[in-house]
N, C-alpha and C positions, 0 to 999 in steps of 0.2 A: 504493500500500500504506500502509493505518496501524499505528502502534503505538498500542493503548491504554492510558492513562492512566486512573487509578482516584484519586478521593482521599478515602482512608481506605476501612476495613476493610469497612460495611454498605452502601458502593457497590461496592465488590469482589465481594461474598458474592452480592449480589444481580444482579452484572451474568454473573457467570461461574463455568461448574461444573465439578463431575469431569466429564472424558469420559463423556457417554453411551455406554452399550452398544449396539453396531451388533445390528441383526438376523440377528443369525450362529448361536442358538440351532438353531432346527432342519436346519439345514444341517449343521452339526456331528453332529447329533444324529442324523443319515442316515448319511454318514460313518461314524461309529461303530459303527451298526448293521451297515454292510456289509463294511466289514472284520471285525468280528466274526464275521459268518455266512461269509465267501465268502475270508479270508482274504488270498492271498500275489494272488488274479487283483483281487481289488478296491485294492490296492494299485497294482497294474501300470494299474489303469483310470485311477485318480486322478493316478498321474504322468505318465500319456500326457497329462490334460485340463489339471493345473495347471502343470506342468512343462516340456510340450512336448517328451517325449525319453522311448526306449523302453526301458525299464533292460535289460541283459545279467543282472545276478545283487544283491540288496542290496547285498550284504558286499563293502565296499572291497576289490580285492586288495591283500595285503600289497605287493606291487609296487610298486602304484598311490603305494603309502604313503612305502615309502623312496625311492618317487623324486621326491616332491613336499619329503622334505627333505632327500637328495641334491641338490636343484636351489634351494635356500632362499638365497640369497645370506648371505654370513658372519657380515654385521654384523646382519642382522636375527637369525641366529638367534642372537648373541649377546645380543641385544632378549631374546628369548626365553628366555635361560638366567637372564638377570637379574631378567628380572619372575616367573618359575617359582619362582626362591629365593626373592624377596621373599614372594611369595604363600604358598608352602611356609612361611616360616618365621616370618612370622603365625599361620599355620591351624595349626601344631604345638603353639601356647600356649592351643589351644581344646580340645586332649586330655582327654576324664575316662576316671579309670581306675574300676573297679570296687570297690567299699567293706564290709568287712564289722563290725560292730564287736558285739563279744563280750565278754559281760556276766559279771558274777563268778558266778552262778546257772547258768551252761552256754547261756543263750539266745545266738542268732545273731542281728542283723538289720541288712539291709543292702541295697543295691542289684547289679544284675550288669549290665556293659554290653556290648552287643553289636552291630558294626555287622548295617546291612540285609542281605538274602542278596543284594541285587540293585539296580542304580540306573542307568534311562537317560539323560542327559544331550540335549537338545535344541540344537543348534548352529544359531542361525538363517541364511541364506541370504538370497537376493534383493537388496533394497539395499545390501546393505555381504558382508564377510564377516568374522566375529567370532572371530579366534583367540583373543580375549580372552576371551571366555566359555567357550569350553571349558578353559583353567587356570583359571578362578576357580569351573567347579565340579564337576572332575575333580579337583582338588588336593586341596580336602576331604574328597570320597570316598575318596580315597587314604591320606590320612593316615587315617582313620576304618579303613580297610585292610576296603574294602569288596571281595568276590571278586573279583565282576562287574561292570564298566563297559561300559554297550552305551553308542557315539554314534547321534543319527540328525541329520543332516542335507542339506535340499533338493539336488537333483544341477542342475549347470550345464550346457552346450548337450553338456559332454563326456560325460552322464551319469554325472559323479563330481561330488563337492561340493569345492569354491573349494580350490584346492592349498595354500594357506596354510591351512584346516579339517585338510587330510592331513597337512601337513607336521608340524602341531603336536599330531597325532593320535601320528605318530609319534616325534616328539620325546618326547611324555609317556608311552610304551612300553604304548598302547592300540593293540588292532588288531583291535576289533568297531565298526567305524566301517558305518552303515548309508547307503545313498544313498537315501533319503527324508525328505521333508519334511511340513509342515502337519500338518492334525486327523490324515489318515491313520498318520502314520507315530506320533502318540501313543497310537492306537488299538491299532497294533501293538504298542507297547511295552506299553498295558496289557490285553489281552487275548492275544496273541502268536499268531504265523502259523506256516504252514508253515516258514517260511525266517528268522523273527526270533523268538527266545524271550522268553516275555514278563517283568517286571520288578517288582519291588515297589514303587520310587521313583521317580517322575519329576520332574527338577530342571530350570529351565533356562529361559528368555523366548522370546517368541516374538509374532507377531501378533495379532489378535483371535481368527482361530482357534484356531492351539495354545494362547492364554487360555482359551478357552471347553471347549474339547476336554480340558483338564486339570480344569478345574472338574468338566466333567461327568462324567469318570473317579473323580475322587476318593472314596475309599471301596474301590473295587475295589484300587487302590494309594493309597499316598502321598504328598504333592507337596509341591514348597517354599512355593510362597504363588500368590495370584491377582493374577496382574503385569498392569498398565496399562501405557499409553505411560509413555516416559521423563519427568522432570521434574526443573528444576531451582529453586532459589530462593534469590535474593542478597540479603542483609541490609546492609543501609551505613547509618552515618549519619556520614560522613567525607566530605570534601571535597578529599583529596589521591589520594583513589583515582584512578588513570586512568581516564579514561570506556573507555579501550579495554580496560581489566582485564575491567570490567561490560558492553559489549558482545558481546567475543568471547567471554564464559562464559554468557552467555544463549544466543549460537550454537549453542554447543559442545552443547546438549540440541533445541534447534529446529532441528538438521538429522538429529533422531533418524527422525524421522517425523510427520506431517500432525497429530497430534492430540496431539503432543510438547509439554508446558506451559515455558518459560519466563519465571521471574515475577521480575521485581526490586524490591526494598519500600525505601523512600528516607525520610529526613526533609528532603529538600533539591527542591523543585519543579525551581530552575535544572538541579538534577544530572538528572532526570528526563527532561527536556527536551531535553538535548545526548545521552541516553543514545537519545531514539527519534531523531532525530531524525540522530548516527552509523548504528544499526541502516537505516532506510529506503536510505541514501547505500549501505550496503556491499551489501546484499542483490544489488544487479543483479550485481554483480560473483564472485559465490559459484557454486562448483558445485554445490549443492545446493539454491540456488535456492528451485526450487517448492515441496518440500519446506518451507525456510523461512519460505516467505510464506503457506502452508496453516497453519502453527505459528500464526505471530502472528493468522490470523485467526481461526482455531477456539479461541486454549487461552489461549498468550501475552500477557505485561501486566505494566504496570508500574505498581505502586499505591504513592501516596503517604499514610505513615505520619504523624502528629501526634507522636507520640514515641516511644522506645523502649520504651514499657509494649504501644505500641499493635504495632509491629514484631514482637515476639512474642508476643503473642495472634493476628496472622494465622499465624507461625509454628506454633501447638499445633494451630491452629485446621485449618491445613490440611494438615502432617504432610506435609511433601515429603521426596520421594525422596534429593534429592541438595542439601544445604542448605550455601551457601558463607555465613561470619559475618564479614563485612568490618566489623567496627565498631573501635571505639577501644580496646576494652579487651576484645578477642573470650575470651582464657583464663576474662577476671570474668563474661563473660554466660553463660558454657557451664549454671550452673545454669538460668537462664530457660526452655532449653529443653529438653521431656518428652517430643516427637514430631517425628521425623525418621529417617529412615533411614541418611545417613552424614550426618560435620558435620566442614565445609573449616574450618579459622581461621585466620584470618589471608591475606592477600596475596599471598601466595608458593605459597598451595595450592590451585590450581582443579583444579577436577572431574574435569579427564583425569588429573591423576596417580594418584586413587584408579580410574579408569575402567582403566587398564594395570600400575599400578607401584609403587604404595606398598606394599602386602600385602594389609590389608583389601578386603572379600570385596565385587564389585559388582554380585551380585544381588543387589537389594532392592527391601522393600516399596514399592510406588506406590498414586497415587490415594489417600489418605489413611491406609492399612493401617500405614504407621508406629506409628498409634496402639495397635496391638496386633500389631504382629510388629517379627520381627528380620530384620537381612543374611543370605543363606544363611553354613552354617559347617559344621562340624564335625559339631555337634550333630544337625546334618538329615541326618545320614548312619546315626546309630547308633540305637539305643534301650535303655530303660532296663527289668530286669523286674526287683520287690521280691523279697528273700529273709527268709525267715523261717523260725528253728527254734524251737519251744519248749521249754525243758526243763521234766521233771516238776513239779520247786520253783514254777517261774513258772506252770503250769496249773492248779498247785493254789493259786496266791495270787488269782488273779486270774477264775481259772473260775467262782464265782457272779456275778459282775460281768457276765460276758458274756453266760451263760445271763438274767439280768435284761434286761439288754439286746437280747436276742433274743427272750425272750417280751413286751417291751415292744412290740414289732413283729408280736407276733404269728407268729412263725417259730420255731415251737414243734420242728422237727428242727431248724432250727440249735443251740436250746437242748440239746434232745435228744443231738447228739453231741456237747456239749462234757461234758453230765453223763457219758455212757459212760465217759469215762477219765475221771473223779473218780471214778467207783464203782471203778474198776478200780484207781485209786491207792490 
């Protein structure tokens, strides 16, 4: 196995890209069509083929539920109580309240805010099982005090999903937990079945599929963003960092998955060097392995920077996911950087603590989308609609103006009803 070595930024650019998009488009695209037409049976068809296991009924029993945290061992679910407040009491300082502001003339105008009617949450499966993603994006629907919380996630050999998904289902006092997975079960949530009702919002990561499947929903409902593999990327130009700080935080995203980017940007060749060099040595010894060595060979790299002008220009340049700032004076560089999705500083904060336990939110933008999006929050739960009153005073100040402005356009009834009530005034 190699680690590659890059030096500087236009060997980088040029040797290695976003993840290409696998050919999952019209697969999806099938998928979708038939659950739409055929409902709650094409559903049952897809979990027999992907899943291997012949569901009983969607809907978690509540049973199922309290007894998957009935059976939670103590100390985790204390785990769980404590990253729930954290996450909660984050997400609560993202609140906006509704605004109206009234003018000495009697006019109103203002905003009104209101969460969505509905929001399903996707809870991935398979490799791992992710209690951590169902608090970081259940919580902000909560706070947003959206009605309706459907989960869907993939079902195990038991045709239930991972008892740690149930237990923390029911720890967070949800009990529309669905046993489906992949494009079908987004399908359901945005067009909705016999047996799943459909939703406004779908929030939540997932593989290429439910990547693709949400894209090509969007419009019909809402979504948080178009998630790629995980990605990480470590900034240093210090020489007391332990090479094992920057080893096991490159891990910690190349045992996400095969097409999973871990990139470390260096002004120090030596440091470079001992950093692939630990990585090859630990690898054999890793449960996740294949996984990791599929990383470094598809995505992962470590590229050596000339200076720190150069260190962040690759930074804006490729707007990573989950960006750790190992440098000497990490608070003074926080300006340099414009594109990123969360930002570690300093030493003492790698990536899993914001991935479980700090507060902030650990969906976020990948593959370069930092540069124009945010973390999921609060915000992605609610929506904003403008309020506006006129008073007489203000129609008549301002009512030739518009009328101008609308025959400027040529939209001679909008001019039209604004003259009505000036005559009428």
């Amino acid at each position: 196995m190699q680690v590659k070595i890059y030096k500087g930024f236009k060997s980088f650019s040029k040797s290695i890209n976003v993840v290409e998009k696998t050919e999952v488009s019209s697969t999806v695209q099938e998928i979708l069509t038939k659950v739409r037409k055929s409902g709650d049976a094409a559903l049952r068809e897809y979990t027999e083929q992907f899943d291997k296991v012949i569901p009983d009924s969607w809907l978690v029993p509540e049973s199922a539920l309290e007894e998957a945290l009935d059976n939670l061992e103590d100390d985790l679910f204390l785990v769980l109580q404590q990253a729930a407040d954290n996450i909660m009491l984050f997400h609560e300082r993202q609140k906006s309240d509704s605004q109206l502001d009234f003018s000495s003339d009697g006019s109103v105008l203002g905003w009104k805010v209101t969460p969505v009617d509905s929001a399903g949450i996707y809870i991935p499966g398979g490799r791992a099982a992710y209690p951590s993603t169902l608090l970081m994006n259940a919580i902000p629907a909560q706070i947003a005090e959206v009605p309706r919380i459907a989960l869907v996630s993939p079902p195990g050999p038991s045709g239930l999903p991972h008892p740690l998904v149930m237990a923390t289902a029911a720890f967070m006092g949800l009990e529309e937990l669905y046993a489906v997975g992949g494009a079908q079960s987004i399908a359901a949530l945005a067009y909705g079945t016999e047996s799943i009702e459909k939703v406004v919002k779908i929030t939540g990561p997932g593989n290429a599929y439910v990547a693709e499947a949400k894209r090509q929903v969007y419009g019909t409902v809402g979504i948080d963003s178009f998630a790629g593999p995980s990605e990480i990327m470590i900034v240093c130009d210090r020489q007391d960092i332990p090479v094992d700080y920057l080893v096991r935080d490159m891990l910690s995203q190349a045992e996400h998955d095969p097409d999973a980017g871990a990139f470390l940007v260096t002004t120090s060749e030596k440091q470079a060097k001992k950093v692939a060099d630990r990585i090859i040595k630990l690898i054999p010894e890793l449960p996740r392995r294949e996984i990791i060595e599929a990383s470094f060979k598809n995505r992962s790299a470590i590229i050596l920077a000339k200076d720190m002008e150069e260190i962040f220009e690759i930074v804006n340049e490729l707007a990573p996911e989950h960006l750790e700032v190992l440098t000497k004076e990490p608070f003074n560089d926080l300006y340099r950087i414009r594109n990123a999705g969360a930002i570690f500083l300093g030493p003492n904060t790698p990536e899993p603590v914001g991935d479980y336990f700090a507060g902030p939110n650990h969906t976020l933008p990948t593959s370069g989308c930092a540069k124009f999006s945010s973390p999921l929050g609060v915000q992605d739960f609610v929506k904003t609609s403008s309020v506006i009153s006129y008073s007489a005073e203000r129609l008549q100040s301002q009512g030739e103006q518009i009328i101008r402005f609308a025959e400027e356009e040529e939209l001679f009834s909008h001019a039209a009803a604004i003259q009505a009530r000036l005559d009428n005034l």
